[in-house]
N, C-alpha and C positions, 0 to 999 in steps of 0.2 A: 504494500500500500504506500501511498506517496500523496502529501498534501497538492490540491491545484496547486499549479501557478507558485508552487514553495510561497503559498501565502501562510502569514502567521498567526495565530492568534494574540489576540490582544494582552502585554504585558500586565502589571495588575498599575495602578496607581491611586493617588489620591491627589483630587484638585480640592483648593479654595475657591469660594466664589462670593465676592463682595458685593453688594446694592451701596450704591450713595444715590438718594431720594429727595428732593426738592420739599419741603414742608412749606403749605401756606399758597402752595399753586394756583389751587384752583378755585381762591377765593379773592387770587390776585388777578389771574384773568378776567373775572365777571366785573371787577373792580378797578381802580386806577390802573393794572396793569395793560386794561385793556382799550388807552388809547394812542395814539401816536406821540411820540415827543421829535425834541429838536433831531435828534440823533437820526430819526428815519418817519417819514411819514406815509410812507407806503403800509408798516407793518406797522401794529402796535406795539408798547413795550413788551409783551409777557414774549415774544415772541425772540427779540432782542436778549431778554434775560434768558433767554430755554436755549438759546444757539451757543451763546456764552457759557454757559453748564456745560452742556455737552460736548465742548471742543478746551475750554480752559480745567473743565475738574480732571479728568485724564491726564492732561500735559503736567499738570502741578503733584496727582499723584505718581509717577510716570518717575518725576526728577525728585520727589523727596525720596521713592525709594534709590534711586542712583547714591543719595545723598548719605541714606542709612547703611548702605554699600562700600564708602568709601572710607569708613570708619577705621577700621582696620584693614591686616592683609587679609587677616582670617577671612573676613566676608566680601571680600573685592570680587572673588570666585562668581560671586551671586549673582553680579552684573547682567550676567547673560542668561536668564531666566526672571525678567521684567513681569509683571503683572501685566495679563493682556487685554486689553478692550474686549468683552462679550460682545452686548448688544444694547440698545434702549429699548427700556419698556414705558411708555407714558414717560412718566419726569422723572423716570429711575436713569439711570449708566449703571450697568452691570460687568464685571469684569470676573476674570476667571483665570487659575493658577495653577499648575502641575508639582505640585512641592516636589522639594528634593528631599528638605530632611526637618527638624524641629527650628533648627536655625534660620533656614530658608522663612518658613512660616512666621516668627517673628519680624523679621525683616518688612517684610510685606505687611503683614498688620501694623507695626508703628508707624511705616509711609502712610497707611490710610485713614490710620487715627491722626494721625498731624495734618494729612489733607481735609478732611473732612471739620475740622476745627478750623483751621485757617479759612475755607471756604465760606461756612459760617461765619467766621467773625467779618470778612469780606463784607457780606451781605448786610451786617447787623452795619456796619460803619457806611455803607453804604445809604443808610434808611430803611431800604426795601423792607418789605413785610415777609421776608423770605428765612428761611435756616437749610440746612439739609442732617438729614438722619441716616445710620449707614446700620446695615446689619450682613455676618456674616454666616457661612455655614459649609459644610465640608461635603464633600461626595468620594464614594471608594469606586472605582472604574474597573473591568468590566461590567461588576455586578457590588451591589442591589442595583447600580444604573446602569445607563448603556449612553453610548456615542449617536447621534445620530446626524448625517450629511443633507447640509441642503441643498433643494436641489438647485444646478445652475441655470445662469441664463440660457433660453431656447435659445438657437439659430438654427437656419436649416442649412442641411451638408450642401457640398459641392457637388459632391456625384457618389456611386453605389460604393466604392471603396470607403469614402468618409464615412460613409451610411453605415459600414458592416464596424468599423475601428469603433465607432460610438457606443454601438449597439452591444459590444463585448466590456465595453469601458462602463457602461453603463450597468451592466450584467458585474462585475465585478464588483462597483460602488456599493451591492448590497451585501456582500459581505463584510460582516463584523469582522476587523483586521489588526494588525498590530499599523499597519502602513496610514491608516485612518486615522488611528488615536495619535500618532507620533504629527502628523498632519494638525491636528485637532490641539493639540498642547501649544504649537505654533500660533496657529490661525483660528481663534476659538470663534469667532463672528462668522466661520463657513459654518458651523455646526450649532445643534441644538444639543441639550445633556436634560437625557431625561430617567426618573424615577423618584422613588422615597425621598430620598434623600434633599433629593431639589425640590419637591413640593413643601418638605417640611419647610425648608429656607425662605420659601414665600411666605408660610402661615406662621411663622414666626417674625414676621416682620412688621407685623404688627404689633409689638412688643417694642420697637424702636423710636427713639426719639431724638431731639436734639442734643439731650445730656445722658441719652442712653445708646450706645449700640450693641444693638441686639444678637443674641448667640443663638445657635443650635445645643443641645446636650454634646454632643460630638466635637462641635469647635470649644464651646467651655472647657472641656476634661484636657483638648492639647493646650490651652491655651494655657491651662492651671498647671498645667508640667511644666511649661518655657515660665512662665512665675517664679516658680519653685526652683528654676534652673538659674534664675538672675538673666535670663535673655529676655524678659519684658520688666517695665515696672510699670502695673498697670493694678486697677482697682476695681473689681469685682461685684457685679451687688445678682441678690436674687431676690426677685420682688411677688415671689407666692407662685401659686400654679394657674393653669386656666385649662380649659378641654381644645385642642384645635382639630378644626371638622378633619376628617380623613387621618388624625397622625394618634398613634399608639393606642389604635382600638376603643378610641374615647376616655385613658388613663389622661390625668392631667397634666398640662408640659411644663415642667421651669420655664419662668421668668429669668432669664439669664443677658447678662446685658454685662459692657467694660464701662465705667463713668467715662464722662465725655464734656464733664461741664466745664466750661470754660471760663467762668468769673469766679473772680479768687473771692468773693465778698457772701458768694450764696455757696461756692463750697466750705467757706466758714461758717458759714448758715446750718448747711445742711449738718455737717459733726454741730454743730451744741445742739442741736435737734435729736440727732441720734442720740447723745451724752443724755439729754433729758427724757429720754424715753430705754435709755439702759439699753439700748442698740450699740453693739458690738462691732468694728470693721470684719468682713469677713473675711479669715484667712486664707491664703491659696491652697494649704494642703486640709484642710476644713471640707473646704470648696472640693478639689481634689479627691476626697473622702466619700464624700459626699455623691457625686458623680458617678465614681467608679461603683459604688453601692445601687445609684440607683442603676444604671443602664446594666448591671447582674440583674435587679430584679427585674425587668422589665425584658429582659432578652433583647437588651437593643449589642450588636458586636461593634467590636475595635471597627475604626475608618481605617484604621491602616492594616494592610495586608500584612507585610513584615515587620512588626514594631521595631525590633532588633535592629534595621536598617535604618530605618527614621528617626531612631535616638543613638546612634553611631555617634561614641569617645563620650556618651550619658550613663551615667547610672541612676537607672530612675527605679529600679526595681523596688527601691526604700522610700521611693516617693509617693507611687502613687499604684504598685500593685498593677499594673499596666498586664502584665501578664499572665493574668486572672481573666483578662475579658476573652472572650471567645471570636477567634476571627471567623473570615468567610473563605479562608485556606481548602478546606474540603470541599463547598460546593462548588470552587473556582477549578479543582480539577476534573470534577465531573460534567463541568460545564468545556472544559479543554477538551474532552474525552470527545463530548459526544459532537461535540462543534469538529475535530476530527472526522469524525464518523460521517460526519453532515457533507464535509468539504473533501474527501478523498476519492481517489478512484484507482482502479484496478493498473 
């Protein structure tokens, strides 16, 4: 037996995928946003503000991570696995990221947390009646998700040779591939990335704010490792549970969220708040504890295929029990088996 075409199957990975969200949009458009100014009177402002989002939050997150890169040697490496533009959805810019290792991941979350702060405060000094809110969330690839190509622009061939090249190229496109996903890590705006995991990311996005960005349970627990590692210094809050339609059988989801607020006046606010109310900061390995306990009982597994490779020169074994969760290692080779089986011929 011999695979077609010595096509591959798809290696395993895990992408990030960030939302920065425009807050206040759509009450700006029906409102002042929605007449013309000096600047253009063809369009109205809201239209002027939404092209400027979508072309300047990118660039600036884009160059703070370069920035977080340049730090040392150690992370210089990094450079060449930038956080890539997804897509837009409404007044979101979504982006998406093929981690390499826990490091990697840090990296790209402090770019986005300092973007998404500066952008806001942009907005605030600006007047506008605008902010943006950002929430993140993880996906493990081949499976619980999948890859998926879209499709390109028609033209029509030149003549019956083009017709038949196409027609095989196109015939190939439906195979789930390693040559896809390696494509797909590049160029995430050809592709769509669908399952679990990515619906959760939306339904938890509702959870985000201005002074909150919003987690998944899966980005929390890495995110509580790189804490615990001193590769982020970032503050944690979890603000109760709620049910979200479609995600964990109707159990209830943490509220998980990194603080994001940006005036030093209401973060002094908010501690004597907590102080007066006997609210405690909560700790990363708490946090950490906490997580790893609950996605055991919940049967939610590790996002990462090989732990062991993702915390390469870490010992997190003490930290956070990482090795306890249960991956998706076994169904990933039955799903190799029989995608074999699918794809072979005599």
């Amino acid at each position: 037996m011999m695979t077609q075409k010595n096509i591959e199957y798809p290696a395993p990975r895990t992408r990030l995928f960030l939302s920065a969200d425009l807050v206040g949009s759509t009450s700006f458009k029906s409102g002042e946003g929605g007449y013309a100014t000096r600047f253009s009177k063809a369009y109205p402002n809201w239209v002027m503000i939404q092209r400027r989002f979508y072309k300047c939050f990118p660039e600036i997150f884009l160059k703070n991570y370069e920035i977080e890169c340049s730090h040392s040697t150690l992370t210089a490496k990094y450079t060449e696995f930038p956080p890539r533009f997804w897509k837009y959805l409404g007044d979101e810019v979504l982006f998406c990221t093929t981690l390499k290792d826990i490091v990697h991941l840090s990296l790209v979350i402090k770019a986005f947390c300092t973007t998404v702060q500066h952008y806001g405060s942009k907005l605030e000094s600006s007047g506008l009646p605008l902010d943006v809110k950002g929430t993140g969330w993880v996906g493990l690839f081949p499976l619980p998700n999948i890859t998926i190509s879209l499709p390109s622009s028609a033209r029509c061939p030149h003549d019956q040779k083009e017709l038949e090249e196409r027609s095989v190229l196109a015939e190939d496109s439906w195979i789930y591939q390693e040559s896809m996903e390696k494509d797909a890590d590049l160029h995430p705006d050809q592709y769509d990335f669908l399952g679990r995991d990515i619906d959760t990311g939306f339904r938890v996005a509702k959870f985000a704010s201005p002074n909150k960005l919003a987690l998944t349970v899966e980005l929390a627990w890495l995110l509580a490792i790189a804490r615990q590692l001193k590769l982020l210094d970032v503050s944690f809050s979890h603000s109760g549970a709620e049910v979200l339609k479609g995600v964990l059988k109707g159990v209830p989801y943490p509220q998980l969220s990194l603080d994001m607020e940006r005036s030093f006046i209401k973060q002094k606010l908010r501690k004597i708040e907590n102080a007066l109310h006997g609210r405690k900061p909560m700790l990363p390995f708490i946090l950490g504890d906490y997580l790893t306990t609950f996605m055991m009982a919940e049967k939610i597994k590790s996002p990462l295929m090989t732990p062991e490779a993702f915390f390469t020169g870490f010992d997190c074994g003490d930290i956070l029990a990482w090795e306890k969760l249960p991956t998706w290692a076994e169904e990933y080779q039955d799903m190799q088996h029989n995608w074999h089986s699918d794809h072979s011929v005599q």
